[in-house]
C-alpha positions, 0 to 999 in steps of 0.5 A: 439486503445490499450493501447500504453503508461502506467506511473506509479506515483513512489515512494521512500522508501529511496534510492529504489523504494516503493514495492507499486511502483515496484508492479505497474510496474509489472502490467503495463507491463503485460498491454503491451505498453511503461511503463514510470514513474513520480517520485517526488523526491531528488534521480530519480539517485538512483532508475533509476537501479530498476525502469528499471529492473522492466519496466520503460524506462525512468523516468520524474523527478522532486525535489520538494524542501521542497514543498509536493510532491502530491502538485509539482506531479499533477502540474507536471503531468498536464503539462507532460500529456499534452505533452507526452499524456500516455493512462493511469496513475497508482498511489499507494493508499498512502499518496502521491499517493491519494494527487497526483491524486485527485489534478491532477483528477480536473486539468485535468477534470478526473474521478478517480477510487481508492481502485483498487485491480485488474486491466485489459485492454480490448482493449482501454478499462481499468477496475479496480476491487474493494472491496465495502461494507466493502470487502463483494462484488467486482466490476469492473469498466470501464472508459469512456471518453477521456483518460488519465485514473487515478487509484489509486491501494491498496498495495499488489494488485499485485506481485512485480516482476522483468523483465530484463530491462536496467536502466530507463533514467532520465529526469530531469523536471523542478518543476512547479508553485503549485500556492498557494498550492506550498507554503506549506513546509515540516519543519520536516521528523521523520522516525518511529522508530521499532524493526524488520521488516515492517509491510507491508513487515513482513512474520509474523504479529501478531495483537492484538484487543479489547479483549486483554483487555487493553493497557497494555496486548499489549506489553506482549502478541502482541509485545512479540510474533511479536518478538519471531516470527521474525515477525512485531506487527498490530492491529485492528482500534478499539485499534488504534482509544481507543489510545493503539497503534499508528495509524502506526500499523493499519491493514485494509481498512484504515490502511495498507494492509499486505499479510504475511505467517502467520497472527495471530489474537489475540482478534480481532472479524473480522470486514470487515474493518479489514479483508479487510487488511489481508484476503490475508495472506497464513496462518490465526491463529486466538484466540477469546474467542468468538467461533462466531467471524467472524474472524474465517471464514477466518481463516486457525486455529482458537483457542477458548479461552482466549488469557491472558491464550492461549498466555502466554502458547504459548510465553512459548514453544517458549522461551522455544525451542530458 
């Protein structure tokens, strides 16, 4: 039998659907089937115009209160898993998204595959591609057993694109009983403060790395030129875990994944963990001193040289056209 019934874990961003959500969506109706969607959330209202032009026909809301949304998610999802019995279930590889669906992997006794990047089904089978040993190698996994299937897919894996459908139908679902999980509460919200665009949504990134030098060459040479560019400031694990940068700039397998137009590497050598989160962008520039950095085998333009004389000369053509 075919994959006859899809949901997609959606998620907020404000009052729209996350682009990790609305890419879901996307891929899921590619997939066929009905494409419904479980949102754990204050506002099902305000994202049910979205949610359906991107493919979900109705959605199962639930507010968790001041509860953990992971925590109320799988406790809900148990329950209306039970009842409505979808083929497979589609998750975004976030905070709440990973909470969610290992929570809900042991409630219901279910393999998990996580980390996907691709996706496909092949009759009632479903596969899910993904990067191992540090990016090097791909492979595709096919489940087995008893449906509901669960994955959990990278940001970025897929284009969001719109389809042409109606309004989803909200159905509002009573929060279930998280037992003693259920009791931990959210006592604070802090939205990060920045200038610019997202990271993941910027068409510019400029990151910095270990051969900057030092926290201080960050803001001069990093975040001068993110801004010049109308574009958003990144940085490699190996600055964020020295303290030079908050962890919330961190591009890669276990940061975030971006897919700009341009990407612009300063003194970053390319470790596999890092390239993971940024080999998808149209167009590479990379500056190392090191002419060997493996970052210069992904990149479109590589320039070899100092980036505290290469950067400055670069900030001062631009300062120098606006």
């Amino acid at each position: 039998m075919a994959i006859s019934k899809i949901w997609v874990f959606a998620e907020a961003d404000g009052d729209k659907p996350s682009g990790p959500t609305l890419e879901l969506l996307t891929k899921a109706r590619e997939l066929g089937g009905a494409l419904e969607a479980v949102y754990v959330g204050a506002n099902a209202g305000a994202l049910a115009g979205a949610l359906g032009e991107y493919g979900a026909g109705t959605i199962y809301a639930v507010d968790p209160g001041d509860a953990l949304p992971g925590v109320v998610g799988a406790a809900a999802l148990e329950s209306l898993i039970d009842e409505h019995a979808p083929d497979l279930v589609l998750f975004a590889q976030s905070y709440d998204g990973r909470d969610a669906i290992s929570r809900l992997s042991v409630k219901l006794d279910r393999p998990v595959l996580t980390n996907g990047t691709s996706l496909r089904a092949e009759g009632d089978k479903v596969v899910v591609g993904a990067a191992i040993f540090g990016g090097n190698t791909l492979v595709d996994t096919e489940f087995e057993g008893e449906a509901p299937f669960l994955a959990a897919i990278r940001p970025k894996s897929f284009a969001a694109e719109p389809g042409d459908g109606d309004a989803a139908q909200v159905v509002s679902v009573a929060a279930p009983d998280a037992g003693r999980a259920g009791g931990a509460k959210v006592l604070e919200r802090h939205v990060e403060e920045r200038e610019g665009p997202k990271l993941e949504e910027a068409t510019v990134v400029v990151s910095g790395g270990r051969g900057l030098g030092s926290a201080e060459a960050y803001d001069p040479l990093v975040e001068q030129l993110a801004k010049l560019l109308g574009g958003a400031s990144g940085a490699s694990r190996a600055i964020v875990d020295a303290g030079w940068v908050p962890y919330s700039k961190q591009v890669g397998q276990t940061g975030k994944v971006v897919k700009p137009k341009v990407y612009i590497a300063l003194g970053i050598s390319g470790a596999t963990q890092h390239m993971v989160g940024m080999k998808g962008s149209e167009n590479i520039i990379a500056v190392n001193k090191d002419a060997e950095a493996p970052i210069f085998g992904i990149a479109d333009l590589g320039v070899v040289g100092d980036v505290h004389k290469v950067v400055p000369k670069l900030i001062e053509a631009l300062q120098a056209r606006s």
